[in-house]
C-alpha positions in Angstrom: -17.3 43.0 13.3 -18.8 39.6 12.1 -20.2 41.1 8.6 -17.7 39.7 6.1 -16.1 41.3 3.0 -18.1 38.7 0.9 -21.8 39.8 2.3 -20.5 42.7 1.2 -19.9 42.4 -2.0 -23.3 40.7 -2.4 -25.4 43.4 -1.3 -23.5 45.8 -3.1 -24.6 43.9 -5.8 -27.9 43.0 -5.0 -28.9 46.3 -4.5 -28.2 47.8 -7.4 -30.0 45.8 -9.5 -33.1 45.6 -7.4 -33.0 49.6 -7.3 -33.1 49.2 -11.1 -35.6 46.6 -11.1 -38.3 48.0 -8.5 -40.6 49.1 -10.8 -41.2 46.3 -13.5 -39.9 43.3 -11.5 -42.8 40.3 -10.4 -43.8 39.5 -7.1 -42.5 36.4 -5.5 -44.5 33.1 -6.5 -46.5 32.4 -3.8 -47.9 28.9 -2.7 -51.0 27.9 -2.6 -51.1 25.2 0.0 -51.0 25.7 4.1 -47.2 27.5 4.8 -45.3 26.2 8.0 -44.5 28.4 11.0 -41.1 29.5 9.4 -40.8 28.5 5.6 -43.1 28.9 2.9 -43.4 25.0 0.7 -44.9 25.1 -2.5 -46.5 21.3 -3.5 -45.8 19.3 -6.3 -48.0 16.7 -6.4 -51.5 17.1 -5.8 -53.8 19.4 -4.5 -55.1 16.8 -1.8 -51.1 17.0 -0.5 -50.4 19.7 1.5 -46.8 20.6 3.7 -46.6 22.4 6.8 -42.8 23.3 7.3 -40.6 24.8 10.3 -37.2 25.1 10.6 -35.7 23.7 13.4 -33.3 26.0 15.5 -29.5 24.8 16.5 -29.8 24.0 19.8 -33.1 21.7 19.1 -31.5 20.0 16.4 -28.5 19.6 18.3 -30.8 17.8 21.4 -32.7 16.0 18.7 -30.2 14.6 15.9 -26.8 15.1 17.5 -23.9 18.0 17.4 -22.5 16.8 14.8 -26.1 16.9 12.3 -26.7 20.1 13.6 -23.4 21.4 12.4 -23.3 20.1 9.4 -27.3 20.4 8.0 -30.2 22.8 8.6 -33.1 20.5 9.6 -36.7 21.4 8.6 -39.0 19.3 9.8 -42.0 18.7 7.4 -45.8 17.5 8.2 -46.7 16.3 5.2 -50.6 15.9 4.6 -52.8 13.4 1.9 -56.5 13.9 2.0 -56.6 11.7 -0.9 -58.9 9.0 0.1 -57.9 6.8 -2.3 -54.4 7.3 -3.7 -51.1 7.3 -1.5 -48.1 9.8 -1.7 -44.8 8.7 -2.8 -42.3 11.4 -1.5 -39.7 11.7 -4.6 -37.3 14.9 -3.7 -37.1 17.7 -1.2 -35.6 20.9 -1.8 -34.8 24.5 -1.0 -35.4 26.8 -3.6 -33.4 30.2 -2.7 -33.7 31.7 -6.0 -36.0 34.8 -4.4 -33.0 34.9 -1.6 -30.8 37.7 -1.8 -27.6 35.5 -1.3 -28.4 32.9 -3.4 -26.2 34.0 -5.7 -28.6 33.9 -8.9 -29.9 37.4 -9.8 -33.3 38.1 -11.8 -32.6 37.5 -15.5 -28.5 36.0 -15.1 -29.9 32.7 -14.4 -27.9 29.7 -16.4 -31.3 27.0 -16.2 -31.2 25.7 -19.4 -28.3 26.2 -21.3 -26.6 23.0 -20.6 -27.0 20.7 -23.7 -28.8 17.5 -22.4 -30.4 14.6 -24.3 -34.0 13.4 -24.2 -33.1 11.1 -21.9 -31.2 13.2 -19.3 -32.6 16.3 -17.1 -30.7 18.9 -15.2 -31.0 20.7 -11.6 -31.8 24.0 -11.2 -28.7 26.2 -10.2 -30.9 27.9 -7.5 -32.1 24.2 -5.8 -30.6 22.6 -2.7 -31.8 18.9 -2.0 -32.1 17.5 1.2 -29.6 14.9 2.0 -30.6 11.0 2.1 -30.7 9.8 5.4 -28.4 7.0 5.0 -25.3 10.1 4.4 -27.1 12.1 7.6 -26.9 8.8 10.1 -23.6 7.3 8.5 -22.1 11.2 8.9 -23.5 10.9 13.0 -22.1 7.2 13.3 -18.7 8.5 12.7 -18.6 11.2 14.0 -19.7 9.2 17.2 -16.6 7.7 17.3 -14.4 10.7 17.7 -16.5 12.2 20.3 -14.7 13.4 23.5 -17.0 11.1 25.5 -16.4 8.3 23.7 -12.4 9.4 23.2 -12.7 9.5 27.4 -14.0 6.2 27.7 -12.2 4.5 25.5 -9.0 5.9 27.2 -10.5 4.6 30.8 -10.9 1.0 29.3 -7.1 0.9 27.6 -5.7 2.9 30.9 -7.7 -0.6 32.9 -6.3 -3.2 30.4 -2.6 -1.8 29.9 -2.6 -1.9 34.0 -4.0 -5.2 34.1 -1.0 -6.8 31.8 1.6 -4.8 34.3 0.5 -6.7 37.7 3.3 -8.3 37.3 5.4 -5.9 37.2 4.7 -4.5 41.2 6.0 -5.7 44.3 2.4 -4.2 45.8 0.1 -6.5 47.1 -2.9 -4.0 46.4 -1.6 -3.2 42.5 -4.2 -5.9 41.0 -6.8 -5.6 43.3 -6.7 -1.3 42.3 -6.8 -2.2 38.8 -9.5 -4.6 39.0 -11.8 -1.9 41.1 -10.5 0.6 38.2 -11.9 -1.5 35.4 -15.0 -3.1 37.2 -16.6 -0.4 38.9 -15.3 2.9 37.6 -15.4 2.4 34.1 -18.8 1.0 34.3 -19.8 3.9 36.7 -18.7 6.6 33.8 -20.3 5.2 31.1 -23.1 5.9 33.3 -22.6 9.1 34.6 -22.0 10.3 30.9 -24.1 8.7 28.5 -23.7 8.5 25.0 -26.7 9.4 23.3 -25.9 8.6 20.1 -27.7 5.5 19.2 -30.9 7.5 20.0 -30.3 10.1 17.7 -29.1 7.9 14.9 -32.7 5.6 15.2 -34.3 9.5 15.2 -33.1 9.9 11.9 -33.6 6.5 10.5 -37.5 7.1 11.3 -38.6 9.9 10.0 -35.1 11.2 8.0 -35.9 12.3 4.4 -35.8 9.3 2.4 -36.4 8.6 -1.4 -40.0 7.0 -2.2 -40.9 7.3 1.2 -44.7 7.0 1.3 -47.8 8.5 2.9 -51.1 6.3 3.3 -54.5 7.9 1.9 -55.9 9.9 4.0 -53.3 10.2 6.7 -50.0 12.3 7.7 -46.5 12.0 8.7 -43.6 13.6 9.9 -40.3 14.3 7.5 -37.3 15.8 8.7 -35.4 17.1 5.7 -31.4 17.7 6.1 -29.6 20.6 4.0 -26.0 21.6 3.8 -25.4 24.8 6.1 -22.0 24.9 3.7 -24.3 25.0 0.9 -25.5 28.9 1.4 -23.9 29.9 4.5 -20.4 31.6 5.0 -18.8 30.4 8.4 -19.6 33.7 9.8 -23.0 34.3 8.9 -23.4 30.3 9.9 -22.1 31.6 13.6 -25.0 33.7 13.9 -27.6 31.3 12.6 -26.3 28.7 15.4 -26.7 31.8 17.8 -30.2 33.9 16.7 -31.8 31.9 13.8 -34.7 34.9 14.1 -32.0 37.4 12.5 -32.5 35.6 9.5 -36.5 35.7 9.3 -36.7 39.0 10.1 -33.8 41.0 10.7 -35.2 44.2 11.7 -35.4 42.4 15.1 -31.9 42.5 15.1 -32.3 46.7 15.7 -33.9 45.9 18.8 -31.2 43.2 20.0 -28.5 45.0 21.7 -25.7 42.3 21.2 -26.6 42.6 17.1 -27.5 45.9 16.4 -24.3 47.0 16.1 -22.7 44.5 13.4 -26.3 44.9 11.7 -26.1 48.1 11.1 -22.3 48.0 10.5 -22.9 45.8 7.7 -25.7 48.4 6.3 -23.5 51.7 7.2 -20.3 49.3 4.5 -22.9 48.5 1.7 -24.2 52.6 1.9 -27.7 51.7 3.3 -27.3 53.8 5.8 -25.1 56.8 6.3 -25.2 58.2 9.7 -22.3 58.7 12.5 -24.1 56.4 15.0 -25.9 53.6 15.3 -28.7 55.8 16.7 -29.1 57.6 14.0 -28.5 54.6 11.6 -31.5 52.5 13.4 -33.5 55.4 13.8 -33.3 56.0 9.4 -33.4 52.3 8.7 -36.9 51.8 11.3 -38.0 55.1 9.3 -38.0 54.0 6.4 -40.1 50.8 7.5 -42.9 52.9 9.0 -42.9 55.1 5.8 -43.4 51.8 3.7 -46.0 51.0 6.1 -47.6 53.9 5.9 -47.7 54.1 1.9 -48.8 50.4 1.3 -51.9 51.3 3.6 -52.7 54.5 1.0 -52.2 52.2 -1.8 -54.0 49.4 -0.6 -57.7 51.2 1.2 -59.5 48.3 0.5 -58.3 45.4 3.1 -60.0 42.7 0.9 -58.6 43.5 -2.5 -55.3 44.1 -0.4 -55.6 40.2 0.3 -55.8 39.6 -3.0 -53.3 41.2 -4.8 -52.1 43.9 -3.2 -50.0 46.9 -4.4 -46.4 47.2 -3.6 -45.8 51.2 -2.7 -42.3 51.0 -4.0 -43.2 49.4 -7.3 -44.9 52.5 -8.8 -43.0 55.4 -10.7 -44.0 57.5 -8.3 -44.0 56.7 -4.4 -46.8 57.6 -1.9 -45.1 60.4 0.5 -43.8 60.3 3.1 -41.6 57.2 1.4 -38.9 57.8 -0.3 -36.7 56.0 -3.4 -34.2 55.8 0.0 -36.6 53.8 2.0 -37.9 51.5 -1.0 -33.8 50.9 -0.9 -33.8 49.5 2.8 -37.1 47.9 3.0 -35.8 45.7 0.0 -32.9 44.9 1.5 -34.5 44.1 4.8 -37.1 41.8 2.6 -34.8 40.2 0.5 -32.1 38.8 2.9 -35.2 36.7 5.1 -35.0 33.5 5.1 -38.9 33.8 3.8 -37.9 34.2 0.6 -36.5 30.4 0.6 -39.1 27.9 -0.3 -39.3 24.1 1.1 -40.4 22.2 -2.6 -41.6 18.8 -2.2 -41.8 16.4 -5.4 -43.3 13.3 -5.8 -46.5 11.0 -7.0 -49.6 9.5 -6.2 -50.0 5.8 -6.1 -53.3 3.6 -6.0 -51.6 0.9 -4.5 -48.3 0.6 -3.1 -48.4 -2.7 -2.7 -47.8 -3.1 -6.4 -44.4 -1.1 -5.9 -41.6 -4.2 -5.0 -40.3 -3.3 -1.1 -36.6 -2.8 -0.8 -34.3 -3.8 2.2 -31.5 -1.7 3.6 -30.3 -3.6 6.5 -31.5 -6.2 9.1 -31.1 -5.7 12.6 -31.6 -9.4 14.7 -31.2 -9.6 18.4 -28.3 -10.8 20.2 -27.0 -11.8 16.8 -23.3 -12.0 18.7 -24.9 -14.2 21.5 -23.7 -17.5 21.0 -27.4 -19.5 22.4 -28.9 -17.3 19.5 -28.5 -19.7 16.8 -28.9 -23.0 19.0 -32.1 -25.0 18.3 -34.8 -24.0 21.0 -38.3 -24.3 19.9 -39.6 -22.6 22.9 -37.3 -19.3 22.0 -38.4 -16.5 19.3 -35.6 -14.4 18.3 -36.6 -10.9 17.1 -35.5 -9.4 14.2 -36.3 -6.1 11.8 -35.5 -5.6 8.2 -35.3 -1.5 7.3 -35.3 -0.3 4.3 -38.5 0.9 1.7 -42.2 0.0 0.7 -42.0 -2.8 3.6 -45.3 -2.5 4.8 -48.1 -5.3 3.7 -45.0 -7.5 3.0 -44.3 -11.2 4.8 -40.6 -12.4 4.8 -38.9 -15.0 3.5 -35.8 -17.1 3.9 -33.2 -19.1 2.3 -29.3 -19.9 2.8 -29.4 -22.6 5.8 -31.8 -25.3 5.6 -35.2 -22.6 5.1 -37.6 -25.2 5.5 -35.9 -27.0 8.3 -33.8 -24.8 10.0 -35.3 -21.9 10.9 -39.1 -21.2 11.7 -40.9 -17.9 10.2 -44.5 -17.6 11.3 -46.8 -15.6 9.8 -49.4 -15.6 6.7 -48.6 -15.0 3.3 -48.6 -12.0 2.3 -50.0 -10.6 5.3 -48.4 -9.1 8.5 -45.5 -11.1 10.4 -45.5 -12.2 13.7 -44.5 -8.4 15.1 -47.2 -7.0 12.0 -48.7 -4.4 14.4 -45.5 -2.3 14.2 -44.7 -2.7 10.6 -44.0 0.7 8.5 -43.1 1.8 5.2 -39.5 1.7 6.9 -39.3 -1.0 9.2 -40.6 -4.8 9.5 -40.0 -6.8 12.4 -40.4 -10.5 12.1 -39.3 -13.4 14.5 -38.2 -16.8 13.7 -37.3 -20.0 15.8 -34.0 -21.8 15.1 -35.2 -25.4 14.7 -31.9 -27.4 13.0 -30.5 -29.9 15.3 -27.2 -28.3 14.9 -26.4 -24.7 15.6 -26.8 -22.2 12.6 -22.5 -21.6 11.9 -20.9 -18.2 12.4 -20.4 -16.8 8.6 -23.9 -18.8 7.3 -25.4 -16.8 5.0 -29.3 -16.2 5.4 -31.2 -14.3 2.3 -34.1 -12.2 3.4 -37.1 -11.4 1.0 -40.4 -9.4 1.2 -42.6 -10.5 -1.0 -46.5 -8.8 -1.4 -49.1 -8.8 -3.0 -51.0 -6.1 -5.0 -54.8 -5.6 -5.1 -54.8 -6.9 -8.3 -53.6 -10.4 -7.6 -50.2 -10.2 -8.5 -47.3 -10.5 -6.6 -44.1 -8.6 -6.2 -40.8 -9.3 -4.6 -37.6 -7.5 -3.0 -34.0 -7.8 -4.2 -32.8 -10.1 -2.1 -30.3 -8.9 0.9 -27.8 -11.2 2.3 -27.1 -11.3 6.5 -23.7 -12.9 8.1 -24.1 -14.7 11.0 -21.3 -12.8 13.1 -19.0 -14.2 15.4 -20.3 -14.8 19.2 -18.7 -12.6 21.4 -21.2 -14.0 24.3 
């Protein structure tokens, strides 16, 4: 049976005292802004900002972001919403809040929030919060990950099996030895790389693009698409993780898992070991537990004969001293059990601020990506030859870049207008800036130069604002 002695022990728990707390406890916050397909987001921000949240199931994460993110991070992908007309968002922080979760370990009045000592200058998390992972850790994880692959372990095995057998040629009397080698290590090499492609580099750009990243920002009057990463590790035992990979929906609403014959049985084991249920089979056991839903059913429509005062605040059946027959204390027992182990009751919270003018805020670069940068012809003086480049990183768009390290004014050609869009400006983001430049010096720019990019822009107001600059190695040519 997958249920595990820890589940266990939480429910055992967790059911006692919600038995004890049926009557007085609150009803769950909820938010007031559009709720996605599968989680619930409250806003933080503004009441022009609204989220729209689903979490993405194993096996489309796994197509999407790679095996190994899959593994490792539940993805919820975010459409977050301004219909500020004037001000942009500045995505801050995305969490999970779990703290109306049964598992999440923190029960109704035992919370610890507040009694570490902090100064005025410090704040602390909330014991109940999981943040989303930066996408730098998320793509960096994938990246190596890559490596140990069992494609890539294949290929790279091919290509040292084809150069170890190259060096022996000498080594055979046979006339056709070298020829076999070379037909190894020109055609069928190539021809499995082919035949079992590495995918990788896809997923990885995936994640740069629309990975949850810190001050990440959303124009006036527009949307975009966040993909936020959190730990599985972080609230999932490795068995309970099993089934999420398997039947996500078990988690949403597990009552489906009565009607799933491959489930029902470890379901209802799990409720038969925590004294839910008490019957001799799982007939019987399903047949109490789907009881006592109808029953609640059944009661909340008593309680609640008006369906428009229902909408507004309606009346929980098993919150009054005395239930509506036919429910029974029993079937308040399993409903809240059923209620409080859905993944519903975790909240997507997105933080953040609104901004006039981004401009104003200085751009920050991460990396720059240039083209053939190993290619020897590169960094030879052709005026009739752009080379393309991109700089990633933060608050890049309305910026123009700028050079220094070898020769700038002589040596290499940016075009573009101040402060305006580069050559490339019709694909510039918050995230990525592609520029070109010309090498112009008579010589060839020297493997190990060092070129300084900066992003300069400038505010509505005039004044100007500029990057930290990043410094880029010419590599060695391979080509």
């Amino acid at each position: 049976m997958r249920a595990q002695i820890i589940s266990l022990v939480l429910i055992h728990a967790a059911l006692s005292l919600s038995l004890s707390a049926q009557a007085t406890a609150a009803p769950p916050v909820t938010s007031p802004l559009t709720q996605g397909a599968a989680l619930p987001v409250i806003s933080e921000v503004s009441s022009s900002v609204s989220v729209d949240a689903v979490l993405l199931p194993y096996s489309v994460a796994k197509r999407a972001f790679g095996k190994e993110t899959a593994q490792k991070y539940a993805a919820v992908s975010m459409t977050i919403s301004n219909r500020d007309p004037k001000q942009s968002l500045i995505i801050q922080s995305a969490l999970l809040d779990y703290s109306h979760w049964l598992f999440s370990g923190t029960f109704s009045k035992l919370g610890t929030s507040g009694t570490v000592n902090i100064a005025s200058w410090q704040q602390q998390n909330m014991e109940y919060e999981v943040a989303s992972a930066e996408v730098r850790i998320v793509r960096n994880q994938l990246q190596d990950a890559q490596l140990w692959s069992l494609r890539n372990w294949v290929i790279r095995s091919a290509v040292a099996a084809g150069t170890v057998s190259a060096g022996l040629s000498f080594a055979s009397s046979s006339a056709y030895f070298a020829n076999s080698v070379s037909a190894y290590s020109a055609d069928f090499v190539p021809a499995l790389s082919v035949l079992w492609p590495d995918n990788t580099q896809a997923q990885s750009d995936l994640i740069s693009d629309i990975g949850f990243r810190t001050n990440h920002v959303v124009p006036a009057q527009s949307s975009d698409i966040v993909i936020a990463f959190f730990p599985i590790d972080r609230f999932l035992t490795p068995s309970l993780k099993k089934l999420y990979f398997k039947a996500p929906a078990a988690f949403f609403n597990p009552s489906e898992m009565l009607l799933d014959k491959k489930y029902r049985s470890d379901f209802l084991g799990l409720l038969k070991s925590a004294g839910v249920v008490t019957g001799t089979t799982d007939a019987d056991n399903a047949a109490a537990v789907s009881k006592a839903v109808l029953d609640y059913e059944q009661a909340a429509a008593i309680a609640n004969p008006d369906p428009v005062a229902a909408e507004t605040k309606p009346v929980n059946p098993c919150a009054v001293a005395v239930p509506q027959l036919p429910l029974q204390p029993e079937d308040c027992m399993k409903v809240n059990l059923l209620n409080r182990i859905s993944l519903n009751n975790i909240h997507v919270v997105v933080g953040g601020v609104m901004s006039v003018d981004t401009n104003a805020v200085p751009a920050t670069i991460t990396g720059v990506s240039i083209d053939n940068d190993t290619t020897a012809a590169t960094w030879t003086a052709n005026a009739n030859t752009k080379v393309s480049a991109t700089l990633t990183g933060t608050f890049l768009s309305g910026g123009s870049v700028s050079l220094t390290g070898v020769a700038p004014t002589t040596g290499i050609a940016l075009p573009g207008t101040p402060f305006g869009p580069t050559a490339n400006g019709a694909n510039v983001t918050d995230a990525s800036l592609p520029f070109t430049f010309t090498i112009t010096a008579t010589d060839p720019i020297a493997e190990g130069s060092k070129l300084t990019f900066i992003v300069t822009k400038k505010a509505k107001d005039g004044s100007t604002t500029t990057s930290v600059p990043f410094v880029y190695t010419v590599p060695h040519p391979t080509q």
